[in-house]
C-alpha positions in Angstrom: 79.0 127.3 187.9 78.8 123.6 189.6 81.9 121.9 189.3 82.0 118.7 187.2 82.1 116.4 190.1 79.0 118.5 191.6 77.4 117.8 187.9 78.1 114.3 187.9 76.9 114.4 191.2 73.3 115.4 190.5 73.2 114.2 187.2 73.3 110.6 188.5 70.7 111.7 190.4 68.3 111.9 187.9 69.6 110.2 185.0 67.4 108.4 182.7 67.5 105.0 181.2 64.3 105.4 177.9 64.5 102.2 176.0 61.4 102.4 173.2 59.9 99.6 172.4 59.6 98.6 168.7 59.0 95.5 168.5 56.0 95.6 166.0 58.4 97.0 163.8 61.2 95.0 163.8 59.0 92.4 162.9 57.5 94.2 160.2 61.0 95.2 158.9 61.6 91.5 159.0 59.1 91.2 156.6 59.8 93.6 154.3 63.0 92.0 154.2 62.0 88.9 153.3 59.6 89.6 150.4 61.3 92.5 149.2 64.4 90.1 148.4 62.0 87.3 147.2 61.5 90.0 144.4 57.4 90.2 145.9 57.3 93.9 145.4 53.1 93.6 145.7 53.6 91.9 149.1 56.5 93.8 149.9 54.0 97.0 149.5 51.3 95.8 151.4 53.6 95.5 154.8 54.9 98.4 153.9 51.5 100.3 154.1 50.8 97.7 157.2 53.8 99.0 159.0 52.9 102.6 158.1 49.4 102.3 159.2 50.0 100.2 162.3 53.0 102.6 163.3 50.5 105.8 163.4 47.5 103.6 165.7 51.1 103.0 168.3 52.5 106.1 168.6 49.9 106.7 171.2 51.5 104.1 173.8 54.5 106.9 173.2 53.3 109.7 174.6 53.4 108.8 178.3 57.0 107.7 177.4 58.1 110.9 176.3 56.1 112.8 178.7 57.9 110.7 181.5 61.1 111.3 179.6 61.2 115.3 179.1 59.8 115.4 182.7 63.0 114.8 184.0 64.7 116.1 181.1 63.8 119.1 182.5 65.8 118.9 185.4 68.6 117.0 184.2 70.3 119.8 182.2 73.4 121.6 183.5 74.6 123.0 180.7 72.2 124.3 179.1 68.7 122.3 177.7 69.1 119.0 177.8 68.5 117.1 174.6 67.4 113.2 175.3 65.5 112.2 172.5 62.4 109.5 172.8 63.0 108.1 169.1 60.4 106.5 166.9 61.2 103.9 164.0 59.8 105.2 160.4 57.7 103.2 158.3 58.6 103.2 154.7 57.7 104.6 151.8 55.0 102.8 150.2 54.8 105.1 146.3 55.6 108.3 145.3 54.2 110.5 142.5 57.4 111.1 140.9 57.8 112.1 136.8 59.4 108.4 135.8 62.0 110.2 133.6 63.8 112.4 136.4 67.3 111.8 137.3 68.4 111.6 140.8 69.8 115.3 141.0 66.6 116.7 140.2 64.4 114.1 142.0 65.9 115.5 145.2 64.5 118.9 144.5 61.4 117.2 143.6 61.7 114.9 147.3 61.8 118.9 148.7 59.0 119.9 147.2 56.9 116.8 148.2 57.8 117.5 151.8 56.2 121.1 151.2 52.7 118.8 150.3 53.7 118.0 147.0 53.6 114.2 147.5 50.9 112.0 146.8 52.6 108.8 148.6 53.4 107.6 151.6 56.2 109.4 153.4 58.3 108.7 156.5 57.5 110.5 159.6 60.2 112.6 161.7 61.3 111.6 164.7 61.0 113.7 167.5 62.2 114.6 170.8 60.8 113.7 174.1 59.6 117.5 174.4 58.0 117.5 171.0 55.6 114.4 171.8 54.8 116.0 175.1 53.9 119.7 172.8 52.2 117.5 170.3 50.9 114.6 171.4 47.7 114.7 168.9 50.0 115.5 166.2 52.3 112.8 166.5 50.1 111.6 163.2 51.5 114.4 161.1 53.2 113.3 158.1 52.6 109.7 158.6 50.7 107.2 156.1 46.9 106.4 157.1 43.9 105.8 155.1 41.8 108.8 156.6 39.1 111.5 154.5 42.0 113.6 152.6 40.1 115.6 150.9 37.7 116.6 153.9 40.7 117.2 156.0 41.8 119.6 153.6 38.6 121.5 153.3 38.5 120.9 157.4 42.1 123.2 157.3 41.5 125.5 154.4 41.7 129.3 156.0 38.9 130.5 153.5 36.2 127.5 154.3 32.9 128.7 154.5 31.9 128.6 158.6 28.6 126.9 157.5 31.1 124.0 156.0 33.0 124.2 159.0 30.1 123.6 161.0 29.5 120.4 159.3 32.6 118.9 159.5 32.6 119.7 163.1 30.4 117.0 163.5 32.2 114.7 161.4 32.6 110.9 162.5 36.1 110.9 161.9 38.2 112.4 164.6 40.8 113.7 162.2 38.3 115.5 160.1 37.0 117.3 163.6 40.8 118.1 164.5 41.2 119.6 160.9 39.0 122.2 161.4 40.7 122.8 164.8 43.8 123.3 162.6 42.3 125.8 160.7 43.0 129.7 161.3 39.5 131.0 160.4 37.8 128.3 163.3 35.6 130.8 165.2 34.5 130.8 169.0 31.2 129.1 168.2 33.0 126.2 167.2 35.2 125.9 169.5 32.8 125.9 172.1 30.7 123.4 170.8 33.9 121.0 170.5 34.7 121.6 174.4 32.8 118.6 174.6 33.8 116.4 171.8 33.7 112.6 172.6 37.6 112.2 171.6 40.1 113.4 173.8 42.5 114.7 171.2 39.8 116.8 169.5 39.0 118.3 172.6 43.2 118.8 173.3 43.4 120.2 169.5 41.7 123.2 171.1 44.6 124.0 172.7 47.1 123.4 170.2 44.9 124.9 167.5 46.1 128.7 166.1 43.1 130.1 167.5 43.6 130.0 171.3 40.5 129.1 172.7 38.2 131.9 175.0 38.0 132.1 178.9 35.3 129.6 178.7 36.5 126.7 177.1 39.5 127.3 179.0 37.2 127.0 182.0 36.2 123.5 180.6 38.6 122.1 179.9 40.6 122.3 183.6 37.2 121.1 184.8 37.8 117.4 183.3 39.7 114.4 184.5 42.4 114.2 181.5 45.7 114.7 183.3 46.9 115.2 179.5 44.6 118.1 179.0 46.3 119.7 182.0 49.6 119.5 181.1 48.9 121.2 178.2 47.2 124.0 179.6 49.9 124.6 182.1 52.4 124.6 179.6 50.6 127.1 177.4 52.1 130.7 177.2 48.6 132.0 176.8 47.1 130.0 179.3 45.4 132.8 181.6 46.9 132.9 185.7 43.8 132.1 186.7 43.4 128.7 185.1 47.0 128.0 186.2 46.4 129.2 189.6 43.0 126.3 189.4 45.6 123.7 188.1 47.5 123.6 191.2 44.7 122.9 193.1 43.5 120.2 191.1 43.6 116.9 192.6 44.7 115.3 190.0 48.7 115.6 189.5 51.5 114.3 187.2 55.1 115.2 187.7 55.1 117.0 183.8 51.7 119.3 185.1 54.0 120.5 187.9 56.9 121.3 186.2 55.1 123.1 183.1 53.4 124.6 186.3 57.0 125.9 187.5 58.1 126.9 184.0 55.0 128.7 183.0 56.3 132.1 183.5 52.4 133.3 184.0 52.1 130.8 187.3 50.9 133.5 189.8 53.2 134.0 193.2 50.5 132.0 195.5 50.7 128.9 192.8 54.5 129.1 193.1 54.9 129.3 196.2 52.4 125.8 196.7 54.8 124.5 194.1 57.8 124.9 196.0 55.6 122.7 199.1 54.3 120.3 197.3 56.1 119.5 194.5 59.1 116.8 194.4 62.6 117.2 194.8 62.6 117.3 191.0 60.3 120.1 190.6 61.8 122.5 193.4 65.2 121.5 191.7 64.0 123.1 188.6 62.2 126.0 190.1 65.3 126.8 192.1 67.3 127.3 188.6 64.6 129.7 187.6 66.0 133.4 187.9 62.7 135.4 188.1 61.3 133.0 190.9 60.2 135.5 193.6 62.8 135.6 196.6 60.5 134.5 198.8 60.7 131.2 197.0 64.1 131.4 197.2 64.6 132.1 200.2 62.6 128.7 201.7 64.4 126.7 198.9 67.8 127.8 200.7 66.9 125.2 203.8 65.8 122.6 201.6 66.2 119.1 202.5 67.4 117.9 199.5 71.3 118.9 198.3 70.7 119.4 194.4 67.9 122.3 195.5 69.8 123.7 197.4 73.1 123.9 194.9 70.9 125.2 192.7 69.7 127.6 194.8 73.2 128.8 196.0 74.3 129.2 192.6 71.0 131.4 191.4 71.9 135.0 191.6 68.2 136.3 193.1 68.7 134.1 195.9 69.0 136.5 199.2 71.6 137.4 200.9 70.5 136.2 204.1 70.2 132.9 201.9 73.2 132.9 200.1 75.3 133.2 203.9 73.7 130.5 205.7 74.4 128.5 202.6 77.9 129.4 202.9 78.2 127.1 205.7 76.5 124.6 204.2 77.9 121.2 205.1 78.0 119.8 201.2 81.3 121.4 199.6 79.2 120.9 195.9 76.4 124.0 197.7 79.3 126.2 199.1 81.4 125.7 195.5 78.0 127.2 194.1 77.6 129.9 196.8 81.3 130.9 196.1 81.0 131.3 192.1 77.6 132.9 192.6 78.3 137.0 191.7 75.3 138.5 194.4 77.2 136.9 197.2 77.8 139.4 199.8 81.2 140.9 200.4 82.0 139.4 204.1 81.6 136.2 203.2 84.3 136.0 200.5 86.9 135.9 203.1 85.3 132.5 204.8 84.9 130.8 201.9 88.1 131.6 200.9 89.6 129.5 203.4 87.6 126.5 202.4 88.9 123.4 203.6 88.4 121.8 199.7 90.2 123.9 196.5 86.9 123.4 194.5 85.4 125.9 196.9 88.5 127.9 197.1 89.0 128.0 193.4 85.3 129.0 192.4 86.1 132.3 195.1 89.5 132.7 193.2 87.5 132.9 189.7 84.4 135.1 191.0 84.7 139.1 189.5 83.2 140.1 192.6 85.7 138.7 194.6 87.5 141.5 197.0 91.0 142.3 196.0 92.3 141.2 199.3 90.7 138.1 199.1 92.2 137.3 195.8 95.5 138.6 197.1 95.1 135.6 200.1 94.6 133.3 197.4 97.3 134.0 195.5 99.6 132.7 197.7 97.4 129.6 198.2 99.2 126.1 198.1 96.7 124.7 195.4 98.3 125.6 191.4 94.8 125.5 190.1 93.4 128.0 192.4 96.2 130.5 191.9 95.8 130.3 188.3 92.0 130.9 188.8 93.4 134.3 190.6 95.5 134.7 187.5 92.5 134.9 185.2 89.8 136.7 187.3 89.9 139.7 185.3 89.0 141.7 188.7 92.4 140.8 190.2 94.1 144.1 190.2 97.3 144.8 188.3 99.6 144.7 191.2 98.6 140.9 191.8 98.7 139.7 188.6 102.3 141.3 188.5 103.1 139.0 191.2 101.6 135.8 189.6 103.6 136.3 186.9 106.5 135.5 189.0 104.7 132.5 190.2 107.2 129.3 190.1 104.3 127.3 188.5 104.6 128.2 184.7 100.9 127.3 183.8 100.2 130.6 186.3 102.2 132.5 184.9 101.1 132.0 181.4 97.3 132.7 183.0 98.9 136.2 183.8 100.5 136.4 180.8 96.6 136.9 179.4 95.3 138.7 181.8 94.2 142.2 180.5 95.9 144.1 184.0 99.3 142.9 183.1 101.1 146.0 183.3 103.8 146.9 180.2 107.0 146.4 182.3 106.3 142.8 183.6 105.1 141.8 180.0 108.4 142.7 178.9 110.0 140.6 181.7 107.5 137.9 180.5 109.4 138.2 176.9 112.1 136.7 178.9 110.3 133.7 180.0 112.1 130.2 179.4 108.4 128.9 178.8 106.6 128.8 175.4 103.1 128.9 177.1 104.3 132.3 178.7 105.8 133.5 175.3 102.3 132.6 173.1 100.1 134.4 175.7 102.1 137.2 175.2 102.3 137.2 171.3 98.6 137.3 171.0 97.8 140.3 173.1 96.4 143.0 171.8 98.0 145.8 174.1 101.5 144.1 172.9 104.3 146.7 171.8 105.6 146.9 168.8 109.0 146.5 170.1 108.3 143.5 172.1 106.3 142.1 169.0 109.3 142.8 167.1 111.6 140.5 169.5 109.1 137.6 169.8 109.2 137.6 165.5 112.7 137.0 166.4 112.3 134.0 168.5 113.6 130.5 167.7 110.3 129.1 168.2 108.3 128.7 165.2 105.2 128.4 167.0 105.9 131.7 169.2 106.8 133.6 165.6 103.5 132.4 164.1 101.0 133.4 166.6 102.8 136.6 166.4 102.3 136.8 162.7 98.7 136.1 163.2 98.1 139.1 165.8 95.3 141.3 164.5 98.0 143.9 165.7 100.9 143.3 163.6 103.0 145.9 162.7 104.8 146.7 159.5 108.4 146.0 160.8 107.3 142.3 162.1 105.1 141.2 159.5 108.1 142.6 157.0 109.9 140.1 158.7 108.0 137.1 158.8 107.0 137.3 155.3 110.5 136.1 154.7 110.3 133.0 157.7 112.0 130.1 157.3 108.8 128.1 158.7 106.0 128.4 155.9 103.1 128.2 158.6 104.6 131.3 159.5 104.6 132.9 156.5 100.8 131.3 155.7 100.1 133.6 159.1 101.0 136.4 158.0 99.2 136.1 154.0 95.8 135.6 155.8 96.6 138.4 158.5 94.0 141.4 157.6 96.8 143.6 158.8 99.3 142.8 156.4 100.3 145.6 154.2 99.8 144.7 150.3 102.8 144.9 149.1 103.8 142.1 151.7 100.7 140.1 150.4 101.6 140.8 146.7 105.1 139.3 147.0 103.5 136.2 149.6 101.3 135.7 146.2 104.3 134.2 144.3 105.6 132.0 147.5 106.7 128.8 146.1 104.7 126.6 148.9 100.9 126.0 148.4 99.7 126.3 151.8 101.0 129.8 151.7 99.0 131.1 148.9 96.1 129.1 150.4 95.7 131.2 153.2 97.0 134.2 151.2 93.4 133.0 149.0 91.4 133.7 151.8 92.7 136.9 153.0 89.7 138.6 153.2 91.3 142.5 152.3 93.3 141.5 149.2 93.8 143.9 146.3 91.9 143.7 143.3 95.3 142.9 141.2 96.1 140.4 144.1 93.1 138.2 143.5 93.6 138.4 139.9 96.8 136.7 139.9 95.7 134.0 142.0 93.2 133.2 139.8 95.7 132.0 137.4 97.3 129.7 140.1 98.3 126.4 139.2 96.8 125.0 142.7 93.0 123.6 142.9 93.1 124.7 146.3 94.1 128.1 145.9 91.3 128.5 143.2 88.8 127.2 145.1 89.5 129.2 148.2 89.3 132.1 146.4 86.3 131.1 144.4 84.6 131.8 147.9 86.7 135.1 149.3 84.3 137.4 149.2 86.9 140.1 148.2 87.6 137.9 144.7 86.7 141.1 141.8 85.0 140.5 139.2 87.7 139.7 136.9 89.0 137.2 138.9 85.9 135.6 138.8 85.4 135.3 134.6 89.2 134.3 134.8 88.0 131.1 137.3 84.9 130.6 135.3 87.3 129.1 132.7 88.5 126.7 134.6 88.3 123.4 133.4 88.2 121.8 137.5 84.8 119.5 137.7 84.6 121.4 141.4 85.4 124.7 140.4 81.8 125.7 139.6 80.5 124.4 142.6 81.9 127.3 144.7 81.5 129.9 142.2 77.6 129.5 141.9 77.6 129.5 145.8 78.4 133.3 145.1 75.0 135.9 144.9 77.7 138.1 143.1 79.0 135.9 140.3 78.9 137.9 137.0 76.7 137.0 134.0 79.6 136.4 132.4 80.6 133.7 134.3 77.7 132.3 134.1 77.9 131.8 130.6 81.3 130.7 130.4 80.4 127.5 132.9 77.3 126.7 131.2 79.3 126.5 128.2 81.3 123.3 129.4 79.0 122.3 132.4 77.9 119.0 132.9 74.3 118.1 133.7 74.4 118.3 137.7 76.3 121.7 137.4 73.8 123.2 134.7 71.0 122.7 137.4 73.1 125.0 139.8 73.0 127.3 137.9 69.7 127.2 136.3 68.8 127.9 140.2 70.8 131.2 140.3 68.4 134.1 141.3 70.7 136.2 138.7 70.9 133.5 135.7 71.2 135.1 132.8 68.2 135.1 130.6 69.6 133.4 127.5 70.9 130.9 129.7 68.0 129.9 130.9 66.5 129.8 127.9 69.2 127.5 126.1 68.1 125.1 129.0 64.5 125.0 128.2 65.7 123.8 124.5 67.7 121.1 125.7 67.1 117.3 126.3 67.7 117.1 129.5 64.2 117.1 131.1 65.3 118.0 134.8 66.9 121.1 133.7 64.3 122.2 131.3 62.0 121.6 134.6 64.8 124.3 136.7 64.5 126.7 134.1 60.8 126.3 133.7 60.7 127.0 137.8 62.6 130.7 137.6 61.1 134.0 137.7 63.2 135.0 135.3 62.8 132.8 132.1 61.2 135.0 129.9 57.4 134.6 129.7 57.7 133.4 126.0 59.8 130.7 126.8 57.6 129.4 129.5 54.8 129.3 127.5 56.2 127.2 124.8 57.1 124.4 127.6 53.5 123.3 127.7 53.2 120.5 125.0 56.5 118.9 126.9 56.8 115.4 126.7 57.9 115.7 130.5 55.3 115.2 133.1 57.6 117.6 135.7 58.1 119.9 133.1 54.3 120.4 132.5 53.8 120.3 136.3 56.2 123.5 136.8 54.4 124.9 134.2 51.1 124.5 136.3 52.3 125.6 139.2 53.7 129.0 137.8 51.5 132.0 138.4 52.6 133.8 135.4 50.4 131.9 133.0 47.7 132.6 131.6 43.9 131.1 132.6 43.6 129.7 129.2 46.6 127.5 129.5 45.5 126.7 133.0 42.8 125.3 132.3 43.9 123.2 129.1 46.6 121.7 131.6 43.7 121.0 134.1 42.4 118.2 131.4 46.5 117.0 131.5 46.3 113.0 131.1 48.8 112.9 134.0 47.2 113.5 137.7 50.9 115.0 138.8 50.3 118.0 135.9 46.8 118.3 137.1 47.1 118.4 140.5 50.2 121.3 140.5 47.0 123.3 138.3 44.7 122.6 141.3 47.3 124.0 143.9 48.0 126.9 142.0 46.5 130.3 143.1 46.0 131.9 140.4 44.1 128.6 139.0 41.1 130.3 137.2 37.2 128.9 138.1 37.1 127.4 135.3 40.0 124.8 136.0 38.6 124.8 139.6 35.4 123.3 138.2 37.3 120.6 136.4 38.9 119.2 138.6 36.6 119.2 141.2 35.3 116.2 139.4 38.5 114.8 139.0 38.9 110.9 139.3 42.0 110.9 141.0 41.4 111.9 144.9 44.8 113.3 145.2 44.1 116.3 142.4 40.7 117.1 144.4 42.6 116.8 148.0 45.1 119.6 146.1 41.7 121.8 145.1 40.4 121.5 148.4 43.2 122.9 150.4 43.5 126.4 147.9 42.4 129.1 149.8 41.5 130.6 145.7 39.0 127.8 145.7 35.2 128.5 145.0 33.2 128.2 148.2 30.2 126.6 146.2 33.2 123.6 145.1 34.8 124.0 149.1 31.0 122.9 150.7 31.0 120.5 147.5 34.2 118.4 148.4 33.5 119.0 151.9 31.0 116.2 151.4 33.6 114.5 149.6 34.4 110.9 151.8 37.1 109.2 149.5 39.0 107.6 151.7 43.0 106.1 150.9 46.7 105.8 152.1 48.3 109.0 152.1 50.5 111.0 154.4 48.4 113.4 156.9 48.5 116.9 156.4 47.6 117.9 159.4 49.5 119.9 162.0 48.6 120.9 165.7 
């Protein structure tokens, strides 16, 4: 591993200053602003869907911005991916087809379903990270407000279009239409070869990001053109063949993202590499020489390279060669010999060199190796450097003899590193028990090898926070955790009630400690007795009820017994459970309020009654919950469907378990939100289909057109359909 000054080090190197520019939107926020508190709520709507509209035709200018940002993104990571984001501002909602009478708890499950497609209004987009604009740079208008052909693009995307329909939206003058049918998993070959040569460049890049990868052919294409975009997306493909790879790095045409999707593309071929490694920038060969199945060859040439953070990279890759990984051990940059030192495949004989390292960096990184020699470690042990005698102390390969002899080391901090490490032999860890130092006394106490006898003597100690790490050892034994049940210090005894090793006798007498925090811990002791539970569900303590609300070991009884609980929070936890009794369930619904009541109408295992006592009630959101289970009996479903509740109704047309008869009577609904859950539901008979096909609202035949159920006769019908409004796109690449 690089050191953190060898991190900062390269870091700086490539570190990246994105500032987006969103200036169109500020002022458009402005504006909002301003007629929005002038109380203009027309005016107010029309920048909104100015904003929303204007944002989707500038995302493009973004693209290049997070291509250039992930590029180096790429690189810039030393702990892992690295995570800039190249953030976009979201327009606002403009309307949303929302039941007027739901409350807030239950429009929230209603804002999740709209986010499934449910929503017929405008809807914020997400922003995403530099990476995801590069993935989807035709997609960026997913999700976001524009007036486009809905409906069209919904027949473009339905997976049981007939291809003849397809054919003709292929040709479509609207781009998005043409990308739809890009989008959808039933697009054949034909298609996509005649859209190889589609006037507009993201149509022809939507065969790529399409489901249906596109044959040898169009591949061929498609590296033939002059779209630097279009290769980038190719060589970042996993199903992008080595032969078209192998064609992209001879293109002329070259961006910094094509070479290092090129280098990451785990299908490059060995000859594409290897002109990778000549040609590309220090950027690229710094990324290629973190990549552990690059070829040794590779390697081996990215050993001598000119610039430092390749070749730090390079000594710390374990595939680099031997030959490699030695000449790099006398490399003149202590940040590459730190790396060669840490590195595990570094060859035996040159431990010993490195190990006399003028700087302790390098030294240390030798001390913390496991493939360090013995006597190498032994040299270092002795080293005038703390921190690179500790390192010895917790190298795991550092044979028991040596870590006996740490653990006499004047600097307590090694010691204490000893004190952990597994090869600590018996007698020295009782010397150890003797140790002035806390640090050496808590290593000791959590061991897992400790003896009971030595365990028994640390419960003994005057520290408090010795005694309780000893009460929390997984180990414990009877005659210690006897013992510190009865400590003076409380955080002790809390130790020891939440200790899976505690005998239950122990825990049943901890039950009836006088100090909360005690029985707190005791409530989440994940082994406790069935009687155990059961009298700490008749605590006095919130806390202790709640914890044990969510114990997984809490039995049944204990759970009726909390159900009764008169706490506003109680509930909360228990309907988090999948094994809360029907019992329970009754009892809460019997004092729930509202908010609670929908919690538990959403319970997989609600009892049937239950549900139905909610589908009689006046509260229309949870009439709606109930109306949306499985389990509500079929005759209480069916009597929902003169509800004066436009969500009500709309569950009920989106439920599969009704009949076709009441289908269709709800497809003639006087509200478009009822109709258009009938036209989204599967099991929507022909005859509903046929209705509202001729629907006046576009939204309710934008729902028809998207159901795979949907007659083909109606799908070629809407497919000619060129309504055009304001809605977010549904449309995914």
């Amino acid at each position: 591993m690089l050191s953190l000054k060898a991190k900062f080090f390269l870091a700086y190197s490539v570190f990246l200053s994105i500032a987006a520019s969103n200036a169109a939107f500020a002022a458009s926020d402005g504006l909002l602003e301003t007629a929005e508190l002038s109380g203009l709520e027309e005016t107010a709507s029309n920048y909104k869907a100015a904003a929303s509209y204007y944002f989707a035709r500038s995302e493009t200018n973004k693209v290049q911005a997070g291509k250039s940002l992930i590029s180096e993104a790429l690189v810039a990571n030393f702990a892992g991916e690295a995570s800039t984001n190249a953030s976009t501002n979201a327009s606002k909602d403009i309307a949303t087809t929302v039941a007027p009478e739901q409350s807030s708890a239950r429009r929230a499950a209603v804002a999740a379903r709209q986010s499934e497609g449910h929503s017929s209004g405008l809807s914020q987009p997400n922003a995403e990270s530099g990476r995801d604009y590069v993935r989807n740079a035709s997609s960026f208008l997913a999700g976001v407000s524009i007036p486009a052909s809905h409906i069209k693009i919904s027949v473009a995307q339905n997976p049981s279009c007939p291809v003849d329909v397809l054919k003709v939206l292929a040709k479509d003058k609207s781009a998005l239409v043409r990308l739809s049918v890009l989008a959808n998993p039933s697009c054949p070959a034909e298609l996509q070869e005649l859209m190889v040569d589609d006037p507009d460049l993201r149509v022809r890049e939507g065969l790529i990001r399409g489901p249906v990868f596109p044959p040898h052919d169009v591949l061929e294409k498609l590296s033939a053109g002059q779209q630097p975009s279009t290769y980038e997306l190719l060589a970042s493909h996993a199903k992008t063949p080595a032969e078209i790879l192998r064609k992209l790095v001879l293109n002329p045409v070259q961006t910094e993202y094509l070479l290092l999707a090129l280098a990451r593309n785990p299908h490059t071929p060995f000859e594409a590499q290897r002109r990778l490694q000549k040609t590309g920038d220090r950027m690229v060969r710094t990324f290629m020489a973190r990549q552990i199945k690059l070829p040794p060859e590779i390697l081996l040439e990215l050993a001598y390279d000119g610039d430092l953070g390749v070749r730090a990279y390079t000594a710390a890759n374990i595939n680099t060669p031997s030959d490699a990984l030695i000449d790099l051990a006398e490399d003149k940059n202590m940040i590459v010999r730190e790396s060669v030192a840490a590195n595990p495949s570094l060859p035996v004989e040159v431990f010993a060199s490195l190990a006399k390292d003028v700087h302790p960096e390098v030294r240390m990184a030798v001390a913390s190796n496991s493939k360090a020699p013995n006597a190498v470690l032994k040299t270092l042990a002795r080293d005038t450097n703390d921190d690179v005698r500790e390192a010895v102390a917790h190298n795991k390969s550092s044979s028991g003899d040596l870590i006996g002899s740490l653990a006499q080391d004047d600097w307590p901090v090694v010691r204490a590193a000893a004190a952990l490490n597994p090869n600590l032999d018996k007698t020295r860890m009782a010397k150890l028990c003797d140790d002035k130092t806390i640090a050496v006394l808590q290593a000791i106490a959590v061991r897992a090898d400790i003896t009971p006898d030595l365990q028994l003597k640390l419960a003994k100690h005057e520290s408090a926070i010795v005694r309780r790490l000893v009460a929390g050892n997984p180990v414990l034994n009877v005659e210690a955790a006897t013992l510190l049940s009865k400590d003076i210090s409380p955080y002790v005894r809390a130790e020891i009630a939440k200790n899976p090793r505690t005998p239950q006798s122990i825990l049943e007498s901890l039950a009836k400690d006088p100090v909360d925090k005690v029985r707190q811990d005791l409530a989440s002791n994940p082994f406790l007795s069935k009687d155990i539970t059961t009298t700490l569900s008749r605590d006095t303590s919130e806390d202790v009820s709640y914890i044990l609300a969510q114990n997984p070991a809490c039995s049944p009884e204990a759970l009726i017994i909390l159900s009764e609980n008169r706490d506003a929070g109680l509930p909360h936890s228990l309907l988090a459970r999948p094994d809360l009794p029907s019992e329970a369930m009754r009892l809460i619904a019997q004092s729930a309020g509202s908010t609670i009541k929908l919690q538990l109408a959403a319970q997989k295992n609600c009892p049937d009654e239950v549900l139905i006592a909610f589908t009689q009630g006046t509260d229309s959101d949870l009439r709606a919950e109930a109306a949306d289970k499985p389990k509500l009996p079929l005759e209480a479903l069916l009597k929902l469907e003169n509800d004066p509740s436009i969500e009500v109704r709309a569950t009920l047309a989106r439920s599969e378990r009704v009949g076709p008869e009441l289908l269709t009577r709800l497809a003639g609904d006087q509200e478009s939100w009822v109709r258009k859950a009938v036209a989204e539901n599967k099991k929507c008979p022909e005859s509903a289909f046929r209705i509202l096909s001729k629907d006046k609202n576009p939204i309710v035949r934008a729902a028809l057109a998207s159901n795979p159920n949907a007659p083909k006769d109606l799908l070629a019908e809407l497919g000619k359909d060129s309504e055009i409004w304001i809605a977010p796109l549904n449309l995914h690449l």
